[in-house]
N, C-alpha and C positions, 0 to 999 in steps of 0.2 A: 545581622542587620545590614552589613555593606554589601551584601550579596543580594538582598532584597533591594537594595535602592538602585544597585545597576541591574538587576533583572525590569525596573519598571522605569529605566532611563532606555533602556537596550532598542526599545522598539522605535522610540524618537530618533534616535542613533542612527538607527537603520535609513529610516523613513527621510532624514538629513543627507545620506549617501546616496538614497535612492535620488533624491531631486537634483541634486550636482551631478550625477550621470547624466541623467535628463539633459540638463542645462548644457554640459558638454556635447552630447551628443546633435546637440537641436545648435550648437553653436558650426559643429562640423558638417551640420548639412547644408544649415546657410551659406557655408562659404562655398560646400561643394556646386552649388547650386550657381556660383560665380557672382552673390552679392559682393557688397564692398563689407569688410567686418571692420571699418573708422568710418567717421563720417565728422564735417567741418559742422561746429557750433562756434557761430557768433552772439556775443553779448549785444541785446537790441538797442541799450541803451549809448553806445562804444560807434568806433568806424566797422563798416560791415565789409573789410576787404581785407586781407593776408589775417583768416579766424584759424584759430589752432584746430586742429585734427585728433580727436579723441576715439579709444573702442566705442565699435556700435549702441555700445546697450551703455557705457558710461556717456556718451555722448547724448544718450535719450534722459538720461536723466538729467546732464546739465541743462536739456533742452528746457525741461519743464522749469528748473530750478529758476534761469535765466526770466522763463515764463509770470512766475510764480512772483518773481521780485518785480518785474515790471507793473505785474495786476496785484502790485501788493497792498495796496486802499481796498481795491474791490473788493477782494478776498477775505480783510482785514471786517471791512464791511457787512459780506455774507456770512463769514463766521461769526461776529456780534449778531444779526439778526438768526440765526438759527441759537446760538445760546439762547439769547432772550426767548426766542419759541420753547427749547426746551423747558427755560425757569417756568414759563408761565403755565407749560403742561405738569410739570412736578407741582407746582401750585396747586392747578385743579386736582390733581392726583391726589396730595395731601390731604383738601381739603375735600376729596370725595372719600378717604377712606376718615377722615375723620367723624363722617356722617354715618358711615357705614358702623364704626365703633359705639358710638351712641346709640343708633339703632338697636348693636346687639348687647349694650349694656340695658336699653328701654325692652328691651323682649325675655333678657332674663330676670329684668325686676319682678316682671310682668307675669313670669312662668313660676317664682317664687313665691309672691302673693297668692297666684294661685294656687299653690299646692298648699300654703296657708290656710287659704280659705275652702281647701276642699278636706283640710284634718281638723281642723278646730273645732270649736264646743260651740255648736248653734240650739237656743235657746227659743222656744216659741208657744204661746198659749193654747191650751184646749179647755172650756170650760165642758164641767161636768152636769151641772143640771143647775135649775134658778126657780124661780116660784112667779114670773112675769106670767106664766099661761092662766093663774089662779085667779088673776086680778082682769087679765082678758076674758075669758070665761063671765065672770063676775058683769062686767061690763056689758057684754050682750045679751044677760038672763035680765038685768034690771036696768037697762037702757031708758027707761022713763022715770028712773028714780034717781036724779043727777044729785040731791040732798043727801040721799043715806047713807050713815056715816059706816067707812070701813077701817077697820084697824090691822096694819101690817105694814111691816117693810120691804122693801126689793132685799132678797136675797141671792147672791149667786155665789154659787161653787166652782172652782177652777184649779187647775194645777200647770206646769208649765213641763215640755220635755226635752231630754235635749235630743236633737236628732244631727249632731256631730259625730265624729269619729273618735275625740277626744275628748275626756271629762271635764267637766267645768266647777269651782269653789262658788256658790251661792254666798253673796257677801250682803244682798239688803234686797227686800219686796216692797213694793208700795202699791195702794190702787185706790178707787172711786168710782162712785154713782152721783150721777146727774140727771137732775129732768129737768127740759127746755127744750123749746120748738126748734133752736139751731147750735150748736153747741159755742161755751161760752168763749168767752177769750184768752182766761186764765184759768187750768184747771188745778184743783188743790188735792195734793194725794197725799195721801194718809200711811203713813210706814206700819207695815204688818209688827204687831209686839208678838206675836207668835213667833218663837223660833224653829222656823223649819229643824227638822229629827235629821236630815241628814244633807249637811255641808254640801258636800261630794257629791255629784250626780255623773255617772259615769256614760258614755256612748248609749242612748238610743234608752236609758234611764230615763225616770221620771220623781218630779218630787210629788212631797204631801198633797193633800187640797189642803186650800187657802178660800176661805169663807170674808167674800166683802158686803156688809150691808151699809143701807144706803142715808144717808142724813138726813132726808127726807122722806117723811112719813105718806104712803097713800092712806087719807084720814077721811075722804069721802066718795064717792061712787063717781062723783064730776072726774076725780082724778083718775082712775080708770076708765074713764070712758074718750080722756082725752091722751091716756094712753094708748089705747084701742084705733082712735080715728087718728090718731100720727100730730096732732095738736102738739102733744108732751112728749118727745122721745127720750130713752133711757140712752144716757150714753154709760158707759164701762171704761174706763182707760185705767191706765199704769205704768209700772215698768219695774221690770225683774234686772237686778245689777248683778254681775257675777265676774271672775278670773280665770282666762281661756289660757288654759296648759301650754300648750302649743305658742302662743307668743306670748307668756305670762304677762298678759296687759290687761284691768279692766274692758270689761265691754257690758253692753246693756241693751236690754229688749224693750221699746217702747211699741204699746198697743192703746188702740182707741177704737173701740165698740159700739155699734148702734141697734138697736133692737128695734127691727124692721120686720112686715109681711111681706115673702117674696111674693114672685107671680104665681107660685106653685100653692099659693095662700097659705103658706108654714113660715110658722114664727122663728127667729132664727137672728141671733147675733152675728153684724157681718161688718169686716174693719172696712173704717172711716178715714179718707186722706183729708187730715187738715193740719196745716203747720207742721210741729216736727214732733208731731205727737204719734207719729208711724212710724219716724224711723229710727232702724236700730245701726247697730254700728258689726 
């Protein structure tokens, strides 16, 4: 171990011997060269006549010294205003890496939600089939018969999948039908008493169908018909509540449905932005 500490002192050593040669040598030229190796330094502040006689290079430094006391406010001076410059550049400094830290603590929140939200259990509706084409049809065979009475109800069929990466626990379903030219303000859903056959819906799974009919009876040919001309639209809403694996925290799918002809004239269930009856979490 003491062999090790003067093998990595050895080089300083050296490098110490080299510069005092130097020094010597650079003192031997000067004089050969017939400078003076003393030189008289007076104190500025003193009488400036009979000044002591000091070596060259100690003589240069009581020069400055001498110098140094004389301008010693100014100096005192420029050194408080370079402190101050430095505090106020550590200041920004701090206060630039302190933004910089929050930054990378907002970017890895930012990269964790995401990877959250790119394994979790997303849940979202596909209906399967409905009986609204029965009562359109109906509508345009007996378009002059606005009195005759029909008997049925909106029926639709639907199940929901998940297209997550992670399974999801089905904890409650609810949904509704409405007819009304705009939809209402408060909408009432009705909890599925069917119990889904399987809890668990696992990645890219899918549950049961779930059968919603509607409280409202179409009981005459008027009400088809003003299903038909877009007078009465059905609306569809819900919402599927379920427990996502991945951040074992409730989450829920809200949907709200309008049963519209597109321009392509096919009848066709298509979500409806209104209030917070779209969205899910």
């Amino acid at each position: 171990m003491l062999n090790e500490k003067i093998r990595k002192k050895l080089p300083w050593a050296i490098l110490l011997v080299v510069v005092l040669a130097i020094f010597a040598d650079f003192v031997l030229w000067w004089g050969s060269l017939g400078y003076p190796l003393h030189a008289i330094v007076c104190d500025p502040t003193t009488n400036q006549k009979n000044c002591p006689s000091y070596n060259v290079l100690f003589a240069f430094a009581m020069s400055w010294a001498y110098d140094l006391n004389y301008w010693g406010m100014l100096v005192t001076a420029i050194a408080t205003g370079f402190i101050a410059w430095f505090t106020f550049s550590l200041r920004d400094a701090t206060a630039e890496q302190g933004r910089l830290t929050e930054k990378s603590i907002e970017l890895a929140t930012t990269a964790t939600n995401a990877a959250v939200a790119a394994e979790r259990a997303r849940f979202h509706i596909i209906i399967d089939r409905n009986n609204l084409r029965d009562f359109i049809k109906m509508a345009a065979m007996y378009n002059n018969s606005p009195a005759m009475p029909v008997s049925g109800d909106i029926r639709i069929e639907y199940h929901f999948k998940n297209y997550g990466k992670c399974p999801g626990r089905i904890t409650e379903i609810s949904h509704g039908i409405w007819r009304s030219e705009t939809p209402p303000d408060n909408f009432v859903y009705t909890v599925v008493r069917q119990a889904p056959r399987e809890y668990m819906v696992p990645s890219l799974g899918e549950t049961e169908p779930q059968i919603c009919e509607s409280t409202q009876s179409v009981e005459t040919m008027q009400d088809a018909i003003a299903i038909r001309t877009g007078r009465s639209i059905v609306w569809f809403f819900g919402r599927f509540d379920y427990v996502d694996f991945v951040t074992n925290k409730p989450q829920v799918h809200r949907f709200l449905l309008r049963y519209i002809q597109t321009e392509s004239l096919e009848w066709r269930f298509q979500s409806y932005d209104y209030k917070h009856y779209n969205q899910s979490t």
